[in-house]
Structures are given as C-alpha cells and as structure tokens.
N, C-alpha and C positions, 0 to 999 in steps of 0.2 A: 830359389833354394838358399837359404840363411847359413852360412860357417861359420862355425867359433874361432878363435886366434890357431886350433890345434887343426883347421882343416877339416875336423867333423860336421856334420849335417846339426844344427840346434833347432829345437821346437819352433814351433810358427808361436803366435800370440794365442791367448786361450780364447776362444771367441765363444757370448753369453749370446745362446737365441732363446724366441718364445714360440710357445706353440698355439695351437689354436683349439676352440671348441669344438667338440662333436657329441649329438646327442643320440645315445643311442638306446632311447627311449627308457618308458618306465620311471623319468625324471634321474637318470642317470647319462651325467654328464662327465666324459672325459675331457681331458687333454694331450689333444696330438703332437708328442714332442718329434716323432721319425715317421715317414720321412718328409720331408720338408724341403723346399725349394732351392734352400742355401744346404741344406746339407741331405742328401738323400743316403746314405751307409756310415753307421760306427764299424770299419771291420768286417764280421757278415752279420751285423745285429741290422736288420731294414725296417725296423715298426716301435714303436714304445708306446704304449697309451699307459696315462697315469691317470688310473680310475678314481674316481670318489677324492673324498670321504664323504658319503651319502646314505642318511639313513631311510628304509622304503616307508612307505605310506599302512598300515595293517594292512593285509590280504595284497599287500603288494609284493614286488620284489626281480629282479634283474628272470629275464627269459629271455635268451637268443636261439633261437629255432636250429637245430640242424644246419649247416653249411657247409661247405667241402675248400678244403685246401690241397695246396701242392709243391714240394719246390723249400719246403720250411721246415723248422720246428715251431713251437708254441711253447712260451717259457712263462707262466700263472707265480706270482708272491704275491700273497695278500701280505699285508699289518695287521686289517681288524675284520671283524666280517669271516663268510665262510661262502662256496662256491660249490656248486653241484657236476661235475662234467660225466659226461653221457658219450660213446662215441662207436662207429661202426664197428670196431673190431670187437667191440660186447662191454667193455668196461665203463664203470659205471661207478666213478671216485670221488667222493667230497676232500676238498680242500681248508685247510685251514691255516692262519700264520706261521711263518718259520717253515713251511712244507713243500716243496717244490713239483708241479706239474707239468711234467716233460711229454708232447707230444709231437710227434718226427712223423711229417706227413711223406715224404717220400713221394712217390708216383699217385699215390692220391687217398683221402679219410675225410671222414663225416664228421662234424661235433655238434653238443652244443653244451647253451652255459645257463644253468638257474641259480637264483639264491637258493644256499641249504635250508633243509626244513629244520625249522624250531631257533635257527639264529637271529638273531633281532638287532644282533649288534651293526655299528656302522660300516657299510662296506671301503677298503681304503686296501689300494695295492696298484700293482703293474702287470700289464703284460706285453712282451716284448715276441718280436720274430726274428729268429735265425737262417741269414738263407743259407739253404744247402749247396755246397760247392758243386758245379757240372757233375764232377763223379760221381755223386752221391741222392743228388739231385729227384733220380727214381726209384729209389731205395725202396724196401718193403716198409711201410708205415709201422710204427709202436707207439706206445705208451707206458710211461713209470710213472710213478710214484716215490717220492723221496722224502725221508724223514729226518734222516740220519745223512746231516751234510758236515762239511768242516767250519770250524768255528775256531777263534779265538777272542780274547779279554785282554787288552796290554793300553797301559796308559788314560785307564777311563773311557776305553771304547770299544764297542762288541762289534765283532765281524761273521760274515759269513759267507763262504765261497759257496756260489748256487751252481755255476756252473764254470768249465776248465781249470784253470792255475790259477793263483797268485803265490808267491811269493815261494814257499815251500809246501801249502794247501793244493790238495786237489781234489775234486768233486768229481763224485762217480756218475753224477751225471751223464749221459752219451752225448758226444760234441764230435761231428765232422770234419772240423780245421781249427787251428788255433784260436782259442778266443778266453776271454772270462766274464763273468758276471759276479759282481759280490757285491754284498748290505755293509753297511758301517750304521751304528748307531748310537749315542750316550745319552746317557740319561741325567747325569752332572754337567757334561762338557768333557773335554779331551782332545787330544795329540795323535795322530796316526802319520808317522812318516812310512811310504810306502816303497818298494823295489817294483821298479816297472821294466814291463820288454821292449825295447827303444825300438820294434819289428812291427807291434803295434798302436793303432789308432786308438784312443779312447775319449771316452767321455762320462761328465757324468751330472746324474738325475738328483736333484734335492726334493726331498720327500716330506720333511718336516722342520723344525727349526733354521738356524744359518750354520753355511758350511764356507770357511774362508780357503783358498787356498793358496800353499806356500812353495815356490818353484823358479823356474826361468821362464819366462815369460807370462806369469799368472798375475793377474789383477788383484789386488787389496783389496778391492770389493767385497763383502761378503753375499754367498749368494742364497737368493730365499726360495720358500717355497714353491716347487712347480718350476724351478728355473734348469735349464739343460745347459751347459757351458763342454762343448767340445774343448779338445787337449790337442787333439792332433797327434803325431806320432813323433817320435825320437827322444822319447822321455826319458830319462833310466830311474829318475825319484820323483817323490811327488809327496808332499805332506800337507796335511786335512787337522785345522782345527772345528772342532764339531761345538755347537753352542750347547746348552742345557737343550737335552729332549730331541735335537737333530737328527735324522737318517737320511743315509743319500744312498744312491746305488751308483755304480763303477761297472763301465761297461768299455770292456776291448776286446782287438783281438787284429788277426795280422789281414789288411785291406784284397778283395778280391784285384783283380786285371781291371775288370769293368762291374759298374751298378748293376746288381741285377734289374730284369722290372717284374712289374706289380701293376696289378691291375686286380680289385673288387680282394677275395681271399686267396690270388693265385700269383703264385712266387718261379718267376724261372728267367734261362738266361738267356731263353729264345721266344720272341713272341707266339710264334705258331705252336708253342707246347703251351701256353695258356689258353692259344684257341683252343686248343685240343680241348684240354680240357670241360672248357664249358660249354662245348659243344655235348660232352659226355654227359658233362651235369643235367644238362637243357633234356638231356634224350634219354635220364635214369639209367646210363650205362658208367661202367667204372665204379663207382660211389657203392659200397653197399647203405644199407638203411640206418638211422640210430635206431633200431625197435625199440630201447629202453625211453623214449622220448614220445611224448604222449601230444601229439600235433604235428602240421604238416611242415616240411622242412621250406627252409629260407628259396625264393625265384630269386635267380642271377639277374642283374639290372642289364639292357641293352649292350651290346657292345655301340661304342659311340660311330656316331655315322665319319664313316672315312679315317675312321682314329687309328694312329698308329703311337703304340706307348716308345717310349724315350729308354 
C-alpha cells in the first residue's frame, strides 16, 4: 500500500496489458482484453471483447447460435456496423451505434447475435460482462434497449455515459452495484480532465486513435489501439488527451470481496451454481427457447476432467 506525505492511500502505477486473439468464426476476430491472467476483474466488469473492425464476405456475416448465461449483464456498443439480438424472453432488437444493449441474465436467458440484414457496413465495437453481486446474482432476467443516454461536448471531445455515473451524468441504464462505463471521442483531438470515485477500480480500452494520459502515476506513453491500460483505484482525477479521430472507453466501478468465476457463458460466485446451470442447459431445463432464431442453439463444451475453476 503506497501513502502520499498526507497519509492517504495514492494509486498504484497505471499498468498497459495485451490481450489476446479469439476467433469466433465467420472470419471474425476479436480481442480478449478481460479477463486475463494478470488481471481477472475492472470492479464488476469480468469480460471485454473488442470486436472488429471487419468487414463480412457477401452472403456472409457474424451468427452466434442461441446460448444461455447466468450470473451477468451483457453491455453491446457498436462504432460502425449493426447487430441482430434474438432472446428467450421474445425480443427480438437490432442494434446500431451510439445505442446501448443491456441484457441482465439473472438466474438464467438464452441469446443470440447476427449481423443486421441489409448492413454492409464494417463491424467495429465492444462488448463487455457485468457480474452481478451475490444478491442480485438470480435475479429475474431483462432486457433494454437504449437510445437516449447522457452525453456531453467540452474541450473537443464527445462523451457518453453508457452505463452508472460519472461525474454529474447518469445512465438510466439498470446497474446492481456501483460501477460506470462511458465513450470519449474527437474528432480534432482534445482535453478531458475527469473527477473520479477514489472507491473505484478502473480502466480503460483504446478504440481508435492515441489516447495519452495525464495523472499520478500515469505513463507519458501514449496509448494505441486495442491497448487496455488498468488505473487501479484511489484516483480522484484523471485527464485524457485524445489525438485526431481517437475513442476509448472508461471502465469502473467499486471492486467485489472476491473474483467471481466464469466458466464457458456462466458467471457466479459459487461453482456449483455454474454446475447447476449447465447441467440445465445439457438437460433443456431452465433456458427457455430463442424461437425468433432460425437454427439449433450453441452444446456446452465438456466440463474439464477434474476441473475445478479459480
């Protein structure tokens, strides 16, 4: 633990990690920034995949079958591109930039994901997992849709709160425990000095351009594309110079007790409730159907011989 001369706790160093490939077919390639070896939890953000930018092939296009989660939300931003989502509780919502896809699996929900029909443009965005705290954990599953989030313009750089607080912003998003997620972007270049919760953890995702950042204990480096650079907690400010055409995402929120685990798409804080779970899956109990979904839903891969998750 680091003290400043007044006795307070000061941030740790900002630490840059990399993530790794995954293909999840269709010639789309993400990159797995969460969770990862050196850092398994921002807060209760446990997953980040930074999709694309990939354009499909004609008569091609992203199809992920039905699959069931538990234990999470599901947080969908595109940039460019557009997203089909299908799910058991009947809805049935295309996605597009700037729009926010909030699905809260709770004790348990089906989904899946197509490219939209008739877009062609390049797919490019995130999507990240929320775990849900113990108490909330088996919650009744939902889904929203969001259009209409908080924004601001100050200093040559657009913001958007997707989901909890910043600053005086707050997203009507539904959120279980303290956390936030917000976009910054310019199109020039620009200045964003920020007010942080010294309670939370954060971090943050570079999307396009270089993003430098200005602080106690932050690196001159400036950081590039696809790069994730943890903050750690005890922050109270934090300023973001954005190059020409840069967007990053900011991710916090206040850290659980312990990591949840994870295992394949199920989130909880007890192993035997993921057994549960895919035990349901395996046996078409629990799960209702996506009927809107035209094919047969995603088999669970083996539980590993003698495995016990961390």
């Amino acid at each position: 633990m680091i003290k400043d001369a007044y006795g307070t706790v000061a941030p740790a160093q900002a630490t840059l990690l990399s993530g790794r490939s995954s293909d999840l077919g269709a010639g789309l390639m993400v990159n797995r920034l969460l969770p990862q070896r050196a850092l398994r939890m921002v807060g209760p953000w446990c997953f980040l995949d930074l999709i694309g930018p990939v354009t499909f092939a004609p008569g091609q296009g992203l199809d992920v079958a039905p699959h069931p989660h538990i234990g999470l939300q599901t947080v969908t931003w595109l940039v460019s591109g557009a997203l089909l989502h299908k799910d058991s509780l009947g809805y049935e919502q295309r996605i597009a930039p700037g729009e926010l896809n909030l699905m809260t699996a709770g004790a348990g929900i089906a989904h899946s994901e197509e490219s939209a029909p008739g877009c062609h443009d390049a797919l490019f965005g995130v999507q990240f997992w929320v775990a849900l705290p113990q108490s909330a954990e088996c919650c009744e599953p939902s889904f929203e849709h969001l259009d209409d989030l908080p924004r601001f313009d100050r200093n040559g750089v657009k913001g958007c709160v997707i989901m909890g607080s910043l600053e005086h912003l707050i997203s009507p998003a539904r959120s279980h425990s303290p956390l936030v997620a917000a976009e910054f972007s310019s199109a020039a270049g620009g200045e964003l000095p920020l007010v942080l919760d010294p309670v939370f953890d954060y971090g943050l995702c570079v999307l396009s351009g270089r993003l430098t950042l200005h602080g106690e204990a932050c690196s001159s480096q400036p950081l590039q594309p696809g790069e994730f650079c943890f903050l750690g907690g005890n922050r109270r400010t934090l300023g973001l110079s954005l190059s020409a055409g840069a967007r990053c995402i900011l991710l916090g929120g206040q850290p659980f007790a312990k990591p949840v685990k994870i295992w394949w798409n199920f989130v909880a804080h007890r192993e035997e409730t993921i057994r549960a779970a895919l035990d349901d899956w395996n046996n078409e109990r629990r799960f209702l159907p996506v009927k809107a979904y035209r094919g047969p839903a995603l088999k669970a891969p083996p539980w590993p011989d003698n495995g016990r998750l961390k």
